[in-house]
C-alpha positions as CSV (number, residue, x, y, z in Angstrom):
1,X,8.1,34.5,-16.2
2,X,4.8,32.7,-16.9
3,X,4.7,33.9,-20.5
4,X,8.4,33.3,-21.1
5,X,7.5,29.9,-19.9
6,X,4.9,29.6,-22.0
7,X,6.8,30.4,-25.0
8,X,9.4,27.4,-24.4
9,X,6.7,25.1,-24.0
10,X,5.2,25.8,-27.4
11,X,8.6,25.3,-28.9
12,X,8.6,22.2,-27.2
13,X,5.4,21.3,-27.9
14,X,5.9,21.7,-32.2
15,X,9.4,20.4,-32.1
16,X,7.7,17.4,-30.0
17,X,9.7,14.6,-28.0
18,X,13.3,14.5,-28.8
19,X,14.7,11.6,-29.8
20,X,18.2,9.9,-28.0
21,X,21.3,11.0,-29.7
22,X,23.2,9.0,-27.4
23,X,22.8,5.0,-25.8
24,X,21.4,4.1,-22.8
25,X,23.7,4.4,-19.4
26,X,23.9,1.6,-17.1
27,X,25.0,2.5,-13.5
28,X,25.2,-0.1,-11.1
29,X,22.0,-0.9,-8.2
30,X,24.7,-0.6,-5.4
31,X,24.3,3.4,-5.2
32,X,21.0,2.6,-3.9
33,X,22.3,0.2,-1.2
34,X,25.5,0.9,-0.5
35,X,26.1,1.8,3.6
36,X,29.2,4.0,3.1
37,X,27.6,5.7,0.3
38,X,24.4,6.2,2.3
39,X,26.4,7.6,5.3
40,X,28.1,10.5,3.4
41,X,24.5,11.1,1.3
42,X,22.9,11.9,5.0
43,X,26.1,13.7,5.6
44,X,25.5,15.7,2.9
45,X,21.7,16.4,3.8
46,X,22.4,16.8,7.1
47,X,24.8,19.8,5.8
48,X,22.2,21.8,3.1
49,X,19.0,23.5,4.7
50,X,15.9,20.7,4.6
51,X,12.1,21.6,4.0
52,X,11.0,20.8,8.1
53,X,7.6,22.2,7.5
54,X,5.2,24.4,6.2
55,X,5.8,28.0,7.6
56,X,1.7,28.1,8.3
57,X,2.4,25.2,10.3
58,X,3.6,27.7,13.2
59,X,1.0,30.4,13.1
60,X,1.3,31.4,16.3
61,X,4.2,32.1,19.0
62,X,4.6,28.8,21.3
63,X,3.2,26.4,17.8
64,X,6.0,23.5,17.5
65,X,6.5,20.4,15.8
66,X,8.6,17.7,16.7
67,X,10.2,15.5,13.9
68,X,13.8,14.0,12.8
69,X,15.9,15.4,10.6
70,X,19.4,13.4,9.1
71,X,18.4,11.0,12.6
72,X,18.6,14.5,14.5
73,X,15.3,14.8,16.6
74,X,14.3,18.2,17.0
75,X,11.7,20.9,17.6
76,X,10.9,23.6,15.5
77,X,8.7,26.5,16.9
78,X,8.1,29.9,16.8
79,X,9.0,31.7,20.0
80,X,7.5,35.2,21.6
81,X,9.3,37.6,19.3
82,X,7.9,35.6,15.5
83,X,10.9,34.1,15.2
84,X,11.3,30.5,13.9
85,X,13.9,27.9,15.8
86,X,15.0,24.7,15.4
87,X,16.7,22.5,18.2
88,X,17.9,19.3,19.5
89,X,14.4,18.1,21.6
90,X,17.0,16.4,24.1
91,X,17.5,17.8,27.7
92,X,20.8,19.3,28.6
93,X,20.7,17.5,31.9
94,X,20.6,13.9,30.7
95,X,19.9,13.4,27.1
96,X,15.9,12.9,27.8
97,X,13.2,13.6,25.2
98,X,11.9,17.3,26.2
99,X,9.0,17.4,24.2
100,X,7.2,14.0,23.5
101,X,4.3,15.4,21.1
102,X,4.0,15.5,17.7
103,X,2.7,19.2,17.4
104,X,0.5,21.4,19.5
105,X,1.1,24.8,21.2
106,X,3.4,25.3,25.0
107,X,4.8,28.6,26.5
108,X,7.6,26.2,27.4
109,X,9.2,23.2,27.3
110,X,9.6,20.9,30.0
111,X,11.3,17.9,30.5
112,X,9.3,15.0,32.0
113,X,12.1,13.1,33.7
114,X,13.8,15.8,36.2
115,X,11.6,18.7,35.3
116,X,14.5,21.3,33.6
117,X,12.2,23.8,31.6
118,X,13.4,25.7,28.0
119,X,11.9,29.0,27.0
120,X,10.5,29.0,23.6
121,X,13.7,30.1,22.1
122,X,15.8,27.2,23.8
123,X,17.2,29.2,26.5
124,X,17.3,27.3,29.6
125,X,14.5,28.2,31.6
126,X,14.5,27.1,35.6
127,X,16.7,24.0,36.8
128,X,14.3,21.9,39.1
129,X,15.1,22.0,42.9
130,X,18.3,23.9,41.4
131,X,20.4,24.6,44.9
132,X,20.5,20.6,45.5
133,X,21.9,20.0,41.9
134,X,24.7,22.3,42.0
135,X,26.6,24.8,44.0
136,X,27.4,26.6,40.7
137,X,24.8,28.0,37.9
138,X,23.9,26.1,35.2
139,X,23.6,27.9,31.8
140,X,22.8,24.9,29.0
141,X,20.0,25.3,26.7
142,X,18.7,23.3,24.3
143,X,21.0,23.1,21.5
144,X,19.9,25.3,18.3
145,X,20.3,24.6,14.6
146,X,20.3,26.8,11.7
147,X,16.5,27.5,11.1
148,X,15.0,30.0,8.4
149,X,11.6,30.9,7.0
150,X,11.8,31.5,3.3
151,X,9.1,31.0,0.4
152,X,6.5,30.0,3.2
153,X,8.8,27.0,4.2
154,X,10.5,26.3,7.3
155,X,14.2,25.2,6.5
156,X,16.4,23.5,9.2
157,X,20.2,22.4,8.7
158,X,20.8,19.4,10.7
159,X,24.4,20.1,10.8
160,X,25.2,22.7,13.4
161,X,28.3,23.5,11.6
162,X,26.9,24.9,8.9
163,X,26.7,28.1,7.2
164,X,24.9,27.7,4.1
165,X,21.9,30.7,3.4
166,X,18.6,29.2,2.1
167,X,18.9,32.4,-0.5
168,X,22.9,31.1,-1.4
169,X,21.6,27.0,-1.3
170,X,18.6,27.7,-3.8
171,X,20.8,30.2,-5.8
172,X,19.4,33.4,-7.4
173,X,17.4,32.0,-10.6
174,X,15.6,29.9,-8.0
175,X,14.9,32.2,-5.7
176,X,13.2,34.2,-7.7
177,X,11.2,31.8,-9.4
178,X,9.8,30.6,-6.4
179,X,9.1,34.1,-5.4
180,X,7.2,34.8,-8.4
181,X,5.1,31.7,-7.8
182,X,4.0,32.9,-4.9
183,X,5.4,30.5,-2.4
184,X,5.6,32.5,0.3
185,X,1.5,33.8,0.1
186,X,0.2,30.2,0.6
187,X,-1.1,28.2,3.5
188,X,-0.5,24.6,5.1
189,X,-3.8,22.7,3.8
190,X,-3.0,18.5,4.8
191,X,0.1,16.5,5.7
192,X,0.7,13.0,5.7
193,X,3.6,11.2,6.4
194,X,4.8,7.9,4.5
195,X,7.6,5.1,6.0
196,X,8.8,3.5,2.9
197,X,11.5,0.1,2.4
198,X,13.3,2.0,-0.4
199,X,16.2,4.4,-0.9
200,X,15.3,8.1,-0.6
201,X,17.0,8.3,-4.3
202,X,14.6,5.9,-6.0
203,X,11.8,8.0,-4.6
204,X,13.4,11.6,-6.0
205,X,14.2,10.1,-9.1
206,X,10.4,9.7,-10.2
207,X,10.3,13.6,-10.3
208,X,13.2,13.6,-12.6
209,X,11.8,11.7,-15.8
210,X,8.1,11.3,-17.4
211,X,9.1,8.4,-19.2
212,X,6.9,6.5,-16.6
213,X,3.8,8.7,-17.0
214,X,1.9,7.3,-20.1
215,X,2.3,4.0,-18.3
216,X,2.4,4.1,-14.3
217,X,0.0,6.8,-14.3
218,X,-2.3,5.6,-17.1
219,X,-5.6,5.0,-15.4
220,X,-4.7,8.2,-12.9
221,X,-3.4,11.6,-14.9
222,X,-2.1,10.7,-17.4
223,X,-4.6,11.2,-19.3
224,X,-4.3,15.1,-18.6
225,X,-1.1,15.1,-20.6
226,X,0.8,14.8,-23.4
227,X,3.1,11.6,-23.7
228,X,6.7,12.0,-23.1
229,X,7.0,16.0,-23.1
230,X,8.8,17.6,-20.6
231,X,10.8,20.4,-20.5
232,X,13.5,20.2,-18.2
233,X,16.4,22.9,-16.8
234,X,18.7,23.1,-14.4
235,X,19.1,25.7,-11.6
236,X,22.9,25.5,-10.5
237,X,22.9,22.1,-8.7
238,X,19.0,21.9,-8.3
239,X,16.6,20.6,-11.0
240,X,13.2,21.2,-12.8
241,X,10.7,19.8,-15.1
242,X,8.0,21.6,-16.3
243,X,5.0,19.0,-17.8
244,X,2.4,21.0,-19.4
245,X,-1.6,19.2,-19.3
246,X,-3.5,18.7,-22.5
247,X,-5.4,22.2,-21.8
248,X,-2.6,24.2,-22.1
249,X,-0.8,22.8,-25.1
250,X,-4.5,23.7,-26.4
251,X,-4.4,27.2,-25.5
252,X,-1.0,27.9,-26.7
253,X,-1.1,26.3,-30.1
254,X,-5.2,28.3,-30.1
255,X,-4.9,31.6,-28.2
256,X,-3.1,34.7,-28.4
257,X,0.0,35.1,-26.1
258,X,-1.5,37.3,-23.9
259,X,-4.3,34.8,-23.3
260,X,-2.0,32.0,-22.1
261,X,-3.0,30.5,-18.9
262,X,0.3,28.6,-18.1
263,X,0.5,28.6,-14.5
264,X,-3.2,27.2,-14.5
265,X,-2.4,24.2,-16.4
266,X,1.1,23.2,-15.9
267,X,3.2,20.8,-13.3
268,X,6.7,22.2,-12.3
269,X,8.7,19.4,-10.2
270,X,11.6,21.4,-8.7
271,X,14.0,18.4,-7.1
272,X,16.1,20.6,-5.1
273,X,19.6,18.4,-4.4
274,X,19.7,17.3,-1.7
275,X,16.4,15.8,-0.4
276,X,13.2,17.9,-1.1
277,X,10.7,18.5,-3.6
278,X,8.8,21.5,-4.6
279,X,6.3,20.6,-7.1
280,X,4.0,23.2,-8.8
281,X,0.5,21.5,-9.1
282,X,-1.8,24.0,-11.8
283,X,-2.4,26.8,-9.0
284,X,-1.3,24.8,-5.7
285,X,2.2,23.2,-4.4
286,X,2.6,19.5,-2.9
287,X,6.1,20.0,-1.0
288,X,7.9,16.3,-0.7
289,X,10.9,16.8,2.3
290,X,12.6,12.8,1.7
291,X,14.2,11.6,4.6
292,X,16.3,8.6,4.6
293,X,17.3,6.4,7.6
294,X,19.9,7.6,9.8
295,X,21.7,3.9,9.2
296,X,19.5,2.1,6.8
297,X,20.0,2.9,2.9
298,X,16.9,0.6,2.3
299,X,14.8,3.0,4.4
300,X,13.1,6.4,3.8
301,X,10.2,8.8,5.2
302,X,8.5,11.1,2.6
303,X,6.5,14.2,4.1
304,X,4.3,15.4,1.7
305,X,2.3,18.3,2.7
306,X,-0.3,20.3,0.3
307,X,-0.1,24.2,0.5
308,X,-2.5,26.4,-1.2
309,X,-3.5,30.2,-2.1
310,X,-4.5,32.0,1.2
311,X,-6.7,33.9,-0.7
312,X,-8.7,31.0,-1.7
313,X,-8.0,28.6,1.4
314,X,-11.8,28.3,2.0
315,X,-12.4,26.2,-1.4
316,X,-12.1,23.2,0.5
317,X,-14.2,21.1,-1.9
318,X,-11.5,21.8,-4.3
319,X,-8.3,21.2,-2.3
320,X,-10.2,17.9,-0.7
321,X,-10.3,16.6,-4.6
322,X,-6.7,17.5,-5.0
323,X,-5.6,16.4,-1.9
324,X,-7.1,12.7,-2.6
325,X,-5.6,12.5,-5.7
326,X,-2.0,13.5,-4.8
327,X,-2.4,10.8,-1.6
328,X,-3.6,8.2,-4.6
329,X,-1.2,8.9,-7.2
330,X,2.1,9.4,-5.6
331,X,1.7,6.5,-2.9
332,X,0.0,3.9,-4.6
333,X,1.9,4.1,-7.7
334,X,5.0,6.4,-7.6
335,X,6.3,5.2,-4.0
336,X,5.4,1.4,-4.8
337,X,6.9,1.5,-8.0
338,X,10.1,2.4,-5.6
339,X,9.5,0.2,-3.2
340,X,9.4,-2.8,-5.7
341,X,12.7,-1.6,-7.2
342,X,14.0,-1.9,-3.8
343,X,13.2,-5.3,-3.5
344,X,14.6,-6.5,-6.4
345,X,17.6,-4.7,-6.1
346,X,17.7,-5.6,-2.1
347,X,17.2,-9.5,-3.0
348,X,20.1,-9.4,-5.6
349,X,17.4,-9.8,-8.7
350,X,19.2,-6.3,-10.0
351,X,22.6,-5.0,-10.1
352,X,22.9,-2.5,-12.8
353,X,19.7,0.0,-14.0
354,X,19.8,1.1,-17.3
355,X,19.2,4.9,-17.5
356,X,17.8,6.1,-21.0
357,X,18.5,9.7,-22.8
358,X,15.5,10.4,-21.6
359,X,15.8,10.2,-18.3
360,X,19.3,12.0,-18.6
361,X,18.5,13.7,-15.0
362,X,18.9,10.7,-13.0
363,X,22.3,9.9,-13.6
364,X,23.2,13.8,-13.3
365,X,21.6,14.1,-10.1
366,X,23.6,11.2,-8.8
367,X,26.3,13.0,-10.0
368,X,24.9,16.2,-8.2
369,X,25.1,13.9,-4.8
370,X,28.7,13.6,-5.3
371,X,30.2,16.8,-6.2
372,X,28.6,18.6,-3.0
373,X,31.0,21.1,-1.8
């Protein structure tokens, strides 16, 4: 795969950046404000499986972490027997929070206003002074939700409902190019979580174009690559552009093939429809799981969590470095050039955006958001 890769990439890098052969598209601003069209994206999201967390996140049996997904708030854990499980953090007695911490470790769970306690795996537990509740037993656990570990990421769909495999979402080109990256072998570094006043859309389509790099990025990373190359594929209804940095455009045009070091030197954004981000970072992966507002189209939260080799988890000097850049670049410049759309689309300054050839993957992934089965 890596060589393969690399071989595209020279191509691309002596053909160089290809010019439009077609005009601009406009589309109009709504689709980035629109309620009803807002309602049936989280809909959709709440239908596909959504990057919750890092697998290491849960090393142990009893580990949880409580978040919302599609305005569903849940706990994922791991329970006795390894396995990973997602469900509602509501009591089955009378809709109370069961778990009110972010994260930490419990042997079970325990709900603080009439004391019903959930075994790790949902299962109800014990019903509190349970002869003066009811002359019958009750059975009620918490309520579970499709939850799978795959390519060292835990993967919740909101929507009990449905059926969808993480293996059948990604599709099999996918899957196996994130199993020959390694996904699964690497380990939960940092996290930090990010409330933005913009669209979730307007934050996935920055991965989907490099247009903006030479000039967003210019006193960040750009200078690491070439202007306005990107090579760009399409996985089924997913989507990924691979950016290679000045040292590898070097070493291919220099080197012989079986000296290429293209998984050293090269990003891969994978924008997997709907909702999360895998990006390949030169050696590491920054995951980006975009959340939007249950109600609100002009609200989003963006987890971004840095995994790493296992194997070399203890270069902490070097992940620190990476891990400050990635919380510079993306937030100060990617998600506030979003944000700033927002605003001018949400004050009625904008009402149509006018897509370029070159960023031909934003208007197809809007597409993508449509024609959902």
């Amino acid at each position: 795969m890596e060589l393969a890769l690399g071989e595209r990439l020279l191509s691309k890098i002596q053909e160089g950046p290809t010019p439009a052969a077609k005009p601009f598209k406009p589309i109009d601003a709504k689709i980035y404000v629109d309620e009803a069209n807002h309602r049936e994206e989280v809909a959709l999201i709440a239908s596909n499986p959504v990057a919750a967390l890092a697998a290491s996140e849960l090393a142990e049996a009893g580990d949880f972490v409580t978040l919302e997904l599609a305005g569903t708030p849940l706990i994922v854990t791991r329970d006795q027997d390894g396995q990973v499980r997602a469900m509602h953090n509501v009591c089955a007695h009378r809709g109370s929070t069961v778990e009110p911490r972010n994260s930490g470790s419990a042997r079970i769970f325990s709900c603080g206003f009439h004391g019903w306690s959930y075994n790790l795996d949902g299962s109800l537990r014990a019903v509190s002074a349970a002869s003066l509740y009811s002359s019958e037993p009750c059975t009620s656990g918490l309520r579970q939700l499709p939850c799978e570990q795959r390519h060292g990421i835990i993967w919740v769909t909101p929507n009990q409902a449905s059926t969808i495999s993480v293996t059948d979402w990604l599709g099999p080109e996918l899957d196996e190019m994130f199993s020959e990256l390694g996904l699964a072998e690497m380990t939960h570094y940092a996290t930090e979580e990010f409330n933005l006043n913009c669209n979730w859309k307007l934050l996935t389509d920055g991965f989907l174009e490099i247009y903006h790099l030479k000039y967003l990025h210019r006193n960040s990373i750009a200078p690491f690559f070439p202007a306005h190359l990107t090579l760009s594929d399409r996985y089924g209804r997913h989507f990924a552009n691979w950016v290679p940095k000045n040292r590898l455009v070097t070493a291919l045009t220099e080197r012989p093939r079986d000296q290429w070091p293209v998984l050293d030197h090269v990003t891969g954004a994978f924008v997997l429809v709907p909702g999360t981000v895998v990006q390949w970072q030169a050696g590491h992966v920054e995951l980006f799981s975009l959340r939007p507002h249950p109600t609100d189209p002009t609200r989003s939260t963006a987890r971004l969590t840095m995994l790493v080799p296992t194997t070399r988890l203890t270069e902490t000097d070097l992940w620190d470095r990476n891990w400050l850049r990635v919380c510079q670049t993306i937030p100060e410049e990617d998600f506030a050039a979003a944000v700033g759309v927002a605003h001018n689309i949400n004050c009625g300054a904008v009402n149509q955006l006018r897509i370029g050839a070159n960023e031909h993957q934003i208007v197809e992934h809007l597409a993508a958001l449509q024609t959902q089965p």
